[in-house]
C-alpha positions in Angstrom: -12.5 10.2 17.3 -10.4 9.6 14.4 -8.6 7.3 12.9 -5.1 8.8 13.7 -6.2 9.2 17.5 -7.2 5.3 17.5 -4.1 4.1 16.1 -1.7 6.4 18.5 -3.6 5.1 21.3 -5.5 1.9 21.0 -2.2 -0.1 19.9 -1.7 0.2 23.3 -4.1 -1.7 25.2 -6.2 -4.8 24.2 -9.8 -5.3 23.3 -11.9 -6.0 26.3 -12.8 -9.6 26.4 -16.5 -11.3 26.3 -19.8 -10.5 24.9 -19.2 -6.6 24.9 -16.7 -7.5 22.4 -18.3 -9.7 20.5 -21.5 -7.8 19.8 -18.7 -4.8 19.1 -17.4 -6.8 16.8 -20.8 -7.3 14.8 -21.3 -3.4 14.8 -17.6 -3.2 12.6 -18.4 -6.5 10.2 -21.5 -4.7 9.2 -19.9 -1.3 8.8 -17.2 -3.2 6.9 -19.6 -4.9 4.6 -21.4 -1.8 4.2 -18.2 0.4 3.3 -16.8 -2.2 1.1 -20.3 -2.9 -0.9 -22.3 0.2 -1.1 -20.0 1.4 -4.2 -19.8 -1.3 -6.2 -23.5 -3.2 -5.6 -25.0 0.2 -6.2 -24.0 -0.4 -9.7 -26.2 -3.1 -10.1 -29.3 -1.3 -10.8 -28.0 -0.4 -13.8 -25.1 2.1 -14.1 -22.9 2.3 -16.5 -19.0 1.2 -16.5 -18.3 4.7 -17.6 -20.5 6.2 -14.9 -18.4 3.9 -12.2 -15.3 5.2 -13.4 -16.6 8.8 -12.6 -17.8 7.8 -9.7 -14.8 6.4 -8.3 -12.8 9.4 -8.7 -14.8 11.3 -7.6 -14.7 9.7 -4.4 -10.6 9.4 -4.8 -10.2 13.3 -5.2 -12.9 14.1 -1.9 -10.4 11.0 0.0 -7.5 13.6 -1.1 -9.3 17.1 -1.1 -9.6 15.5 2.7 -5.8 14.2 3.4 -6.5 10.8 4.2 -6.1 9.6 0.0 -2.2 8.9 -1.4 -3.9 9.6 -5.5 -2.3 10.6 -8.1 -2.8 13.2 -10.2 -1.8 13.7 -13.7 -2.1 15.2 -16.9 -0.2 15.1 -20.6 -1.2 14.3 -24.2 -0.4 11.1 -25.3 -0.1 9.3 -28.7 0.7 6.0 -27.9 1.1 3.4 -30.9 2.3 -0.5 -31.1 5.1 0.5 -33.1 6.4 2.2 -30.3 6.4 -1.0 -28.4 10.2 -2.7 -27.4 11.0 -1.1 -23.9 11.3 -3.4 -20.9 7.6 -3.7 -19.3 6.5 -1.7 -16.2 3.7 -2.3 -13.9 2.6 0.4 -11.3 1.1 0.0 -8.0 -1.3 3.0 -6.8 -1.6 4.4 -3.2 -4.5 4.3 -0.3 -7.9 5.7 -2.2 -6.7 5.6 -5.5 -7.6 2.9 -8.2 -5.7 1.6 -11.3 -8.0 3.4 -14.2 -8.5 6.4 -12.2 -8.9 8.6 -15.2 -7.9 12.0 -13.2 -3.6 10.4 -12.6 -3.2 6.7 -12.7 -4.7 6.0 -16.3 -2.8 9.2 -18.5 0.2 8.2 -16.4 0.2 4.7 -18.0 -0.4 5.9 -21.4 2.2 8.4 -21.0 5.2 5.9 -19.5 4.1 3.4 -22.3 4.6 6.2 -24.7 8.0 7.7 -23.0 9.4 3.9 -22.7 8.1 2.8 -25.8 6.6 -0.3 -23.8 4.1 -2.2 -22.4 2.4 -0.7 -19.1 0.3 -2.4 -16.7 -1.6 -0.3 -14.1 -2.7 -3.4 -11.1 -6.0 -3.1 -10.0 -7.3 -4.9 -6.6 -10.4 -6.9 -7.4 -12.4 -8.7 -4.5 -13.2 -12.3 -6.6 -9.8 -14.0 -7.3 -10.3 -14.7 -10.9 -10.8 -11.0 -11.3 -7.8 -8.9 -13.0 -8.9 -6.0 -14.3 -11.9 -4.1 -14.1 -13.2 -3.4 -10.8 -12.8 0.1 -10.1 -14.9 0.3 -7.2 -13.8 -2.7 -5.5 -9.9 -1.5 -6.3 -10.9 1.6 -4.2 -11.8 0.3 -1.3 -9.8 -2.6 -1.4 -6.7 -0.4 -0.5 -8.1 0.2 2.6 -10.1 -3.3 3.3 -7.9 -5.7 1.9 -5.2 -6.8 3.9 -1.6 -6.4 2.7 -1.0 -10.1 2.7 -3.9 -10.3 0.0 -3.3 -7.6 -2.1 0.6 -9.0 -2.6 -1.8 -12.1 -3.5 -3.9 -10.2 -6.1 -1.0 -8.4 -7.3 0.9 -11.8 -8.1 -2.2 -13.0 -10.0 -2.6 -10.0 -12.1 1.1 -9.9 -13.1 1.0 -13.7 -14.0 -1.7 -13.2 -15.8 -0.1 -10.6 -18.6 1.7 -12.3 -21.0 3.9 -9.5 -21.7 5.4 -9.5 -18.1 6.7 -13.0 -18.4 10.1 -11.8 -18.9 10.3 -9.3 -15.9 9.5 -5.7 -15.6 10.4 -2.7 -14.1 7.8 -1.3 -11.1 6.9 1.6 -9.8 4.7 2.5 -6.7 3.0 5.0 -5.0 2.7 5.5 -1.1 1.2 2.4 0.0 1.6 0.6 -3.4 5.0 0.3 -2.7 5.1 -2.0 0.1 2.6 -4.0 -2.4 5.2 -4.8 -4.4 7.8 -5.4 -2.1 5.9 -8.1 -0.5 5.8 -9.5 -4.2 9.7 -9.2 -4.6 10.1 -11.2 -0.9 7.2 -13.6 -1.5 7.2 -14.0 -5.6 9.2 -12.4 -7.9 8.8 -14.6 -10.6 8.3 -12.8 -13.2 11.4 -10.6 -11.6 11.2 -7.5 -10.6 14.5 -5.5 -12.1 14.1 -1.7 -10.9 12.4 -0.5 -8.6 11.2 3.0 -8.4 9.0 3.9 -5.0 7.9 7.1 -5.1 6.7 8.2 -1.3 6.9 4.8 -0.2 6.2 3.6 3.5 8.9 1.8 3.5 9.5 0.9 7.0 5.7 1.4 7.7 4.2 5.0 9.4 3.9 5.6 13.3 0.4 7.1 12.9 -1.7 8.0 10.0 -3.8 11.3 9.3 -6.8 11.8 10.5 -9.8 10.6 8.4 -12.9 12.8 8.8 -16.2 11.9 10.0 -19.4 13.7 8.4 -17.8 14.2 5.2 -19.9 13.6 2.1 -19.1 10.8 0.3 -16.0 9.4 2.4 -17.9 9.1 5.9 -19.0 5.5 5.7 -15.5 4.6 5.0 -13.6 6.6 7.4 -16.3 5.4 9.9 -15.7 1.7 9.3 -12.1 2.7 9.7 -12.7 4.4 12.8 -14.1 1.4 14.2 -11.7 -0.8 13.4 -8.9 1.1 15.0 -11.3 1.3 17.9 -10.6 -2.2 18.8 -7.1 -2.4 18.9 -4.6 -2.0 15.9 -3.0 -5.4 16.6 -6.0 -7.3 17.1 -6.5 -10.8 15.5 -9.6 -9.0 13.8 -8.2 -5.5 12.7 -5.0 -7.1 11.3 -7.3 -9.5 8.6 -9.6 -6.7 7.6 -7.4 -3.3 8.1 -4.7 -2.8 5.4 -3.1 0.1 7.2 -3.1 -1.7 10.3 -0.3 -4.0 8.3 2.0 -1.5 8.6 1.7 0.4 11.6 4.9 0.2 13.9 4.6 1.5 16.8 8.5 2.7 18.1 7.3 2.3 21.7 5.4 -1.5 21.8 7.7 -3.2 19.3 7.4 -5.9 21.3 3.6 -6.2 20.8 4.2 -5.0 16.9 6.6 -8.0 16.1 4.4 -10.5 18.2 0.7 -9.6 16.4 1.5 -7.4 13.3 0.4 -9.7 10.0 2.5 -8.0 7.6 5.4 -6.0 8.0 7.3 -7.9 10.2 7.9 -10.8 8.2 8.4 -9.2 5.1 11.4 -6.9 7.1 13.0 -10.1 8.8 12.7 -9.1 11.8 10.9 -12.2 13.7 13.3 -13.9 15.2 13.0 -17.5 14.3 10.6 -16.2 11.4 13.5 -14.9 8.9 13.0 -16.1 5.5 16.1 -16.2 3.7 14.1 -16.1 0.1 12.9 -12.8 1.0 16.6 -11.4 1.2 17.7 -13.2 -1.7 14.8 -12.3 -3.7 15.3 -8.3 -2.9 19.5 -8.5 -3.5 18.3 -9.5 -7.3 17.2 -5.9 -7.9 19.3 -4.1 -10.4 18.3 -0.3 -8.9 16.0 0.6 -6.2 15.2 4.6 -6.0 13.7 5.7 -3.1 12.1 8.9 -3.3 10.7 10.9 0.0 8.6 13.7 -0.3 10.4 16.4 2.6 6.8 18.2 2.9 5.2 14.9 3.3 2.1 15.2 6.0 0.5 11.8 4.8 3.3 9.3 5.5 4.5 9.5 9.1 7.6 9.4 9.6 8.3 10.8 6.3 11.8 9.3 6.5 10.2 5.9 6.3 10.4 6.9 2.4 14.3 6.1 2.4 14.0 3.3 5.0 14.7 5.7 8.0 12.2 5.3 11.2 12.1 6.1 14.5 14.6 4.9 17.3 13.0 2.1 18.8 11.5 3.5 22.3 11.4 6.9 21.1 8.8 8.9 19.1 11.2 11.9 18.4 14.7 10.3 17.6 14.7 9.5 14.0 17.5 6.8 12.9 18.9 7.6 9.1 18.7 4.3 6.7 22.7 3.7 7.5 22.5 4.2 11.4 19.2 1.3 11.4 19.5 -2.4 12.5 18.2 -3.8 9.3 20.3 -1.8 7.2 23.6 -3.0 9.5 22.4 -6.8 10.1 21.3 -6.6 6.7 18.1 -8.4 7.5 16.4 -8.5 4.0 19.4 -7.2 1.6 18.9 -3.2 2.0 22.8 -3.0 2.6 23.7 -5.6 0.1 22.4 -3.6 -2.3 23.7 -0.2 -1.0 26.9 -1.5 -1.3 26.8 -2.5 -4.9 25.8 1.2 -5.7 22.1 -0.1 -6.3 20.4 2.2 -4.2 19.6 6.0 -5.0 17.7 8.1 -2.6 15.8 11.6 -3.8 13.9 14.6 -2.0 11.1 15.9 -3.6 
């Protein structure tokens, strides 16, 4: 099976109860733990950081040789100096698979927006041990896919708190996944502020299935079988929404019901549990000063695509796709989308 089959169908039924499920149960926690270890323990014989690094994207360009990674890739000579420094801040948020030093996109990208906007760039990395900040390229990797969303907002608030030079505020920018990262901070935190916002592919409104992640494939089959099993149980499952980051974000258009009762994520952060709306999170979001929202039109990774400019499905449908305008969070304005539309803070792009 794979993991896009599991998460069309499993959200659909619940786990079977008992000691079947339990000993299941066992099987994933030791996949998991296997997954989420075997990169970065195996550097404790005595690899180098450098050797890590390749190591770790390597493994991000198989994840996006195999369509199941959202990684960046980038190239451009850079000649970045301290005198160049005076620009407002910007940190950036990577996608599913990719890492914050990845040396192949993520890492000449920073040099080269530092040296474009003549500031201070920070690239957030997603390290397991809270007291961690920065290098952990390993444990960044596969933390976008074991790490639940609720934590890495967490992590993402500690690592910008911990920069000096973002006490003022800073611009972001995200990628795929990375995106709802730092929304979550703008709801939850933002302090230091967010002031634009640039999400480049973002899933927005969360996906209605994901791509299929393949089994037998050197070098990303453990993972994608942990995965696997995870779905297998149930995408709204107590268990799969602590331990499965994607699972954060999956709305299913035909059990929204069952989406806003057991989904960890998502549905807080869009306002849409009743009795659960935060009115921080809208206030927090109407303090941007530009959000861009830019959808890729070709886009086979985030489903639907038009969950890149906050579009989605009609609820009870898998086929009728609602435009941002036409949506009930946009009209209710449930966590400041139309507020800012309205102000002429919003610009949407095709790529």
């Amino acid at each position: 099976s794979s993991c896009a089959r599991a998460l069309w169908l499993v959200a659909r039924r619940r786990t079977a109860r008992g000691s079947g499920q339990r000993r299941a149960m066992a099987v994933v926690r030791m996949r998991l733990r296997a997954a989420a270890l075997v990169a970065s323990l195996a550097w404790a014989a005595g690899a180098s950081a450098a050797e890590e690094l390749e190591a770790a994207a390597a493994l991000a360009a198989r994840l996006e040789e195999a369509g199941v990674g959202q990684v960046v890739r980038f190239s451009a000579e850079t000649h970045v100096g301290e005198a160049l420094r005076g620009g407002s801040p910007v940190v950036m948020m990577h996608g599913m698979g990719d890492f914050g030093s990845n040396p192949m996109g993520m890492e000449p990208l920073r040099k080269s927006i530092a040296e474009e906007a003549g500031a201070h760039v920070r690239s957030v990395e997603l390290c397991s041990r809270r007291e961690q900040v920065e290098g952990c390229p390993t444990e960044d990797q596969s933390n976008g896919f074991l790490m639940n969303m609720d934590d890495q907002v967490e992590q993402f608030a500690r690592v910008v708190r911990s920069d000096s030079e973002l006490s003022g505020g800073f611009n972001a920018i995200g990628f795929s996944q990375g995106n709802l990262v730092i929304r979550g901070y703008i709801h939850r935190y933002n302090d230091p502020p967010v002031k634009n916002f640039l999400s480049m592919h973002g899933v927005m409104m969360g996906v209605a299935g994901l791509p299929q992640c393949p089994l037998g494939v050197p070098g990303i089959d453990l993972l994608c079988k942990s995965v696997d099993s995870l779905a297998s149980h149930g995408i709204y499952t107590p268990f799969v929404q602590r331990r499965l980051a994607q699972a954060n974000y999956y709305r299913d258009p035909k059990h929204i019901g069952m989406y806003l009762r057991e989904g960890h994520f998502l549905p807080y952060i869009n306002n849409e549990v009743e009795g659960g709306r935060n009115s921080t999170y809208t206030h927090n979001f109407r303090a941007l000063e530009k959000l861009v929202l830019v959808m890729a039109a070709d886009d086979t990774m985030v489903h639907p695509k038009e969950s890149e400019h906050f579009g989605f499905f009609k609820e009870g449908s898998m086929f009728e796709m609602l435009d941002m305008h036409a949506t009930p969070w946009y009209v209710g304005d449930w966590f400041g989308l139309r507020t800012l539309d309205e102000a002429g803070r919003v610009d949407r792009y095709t790529t």
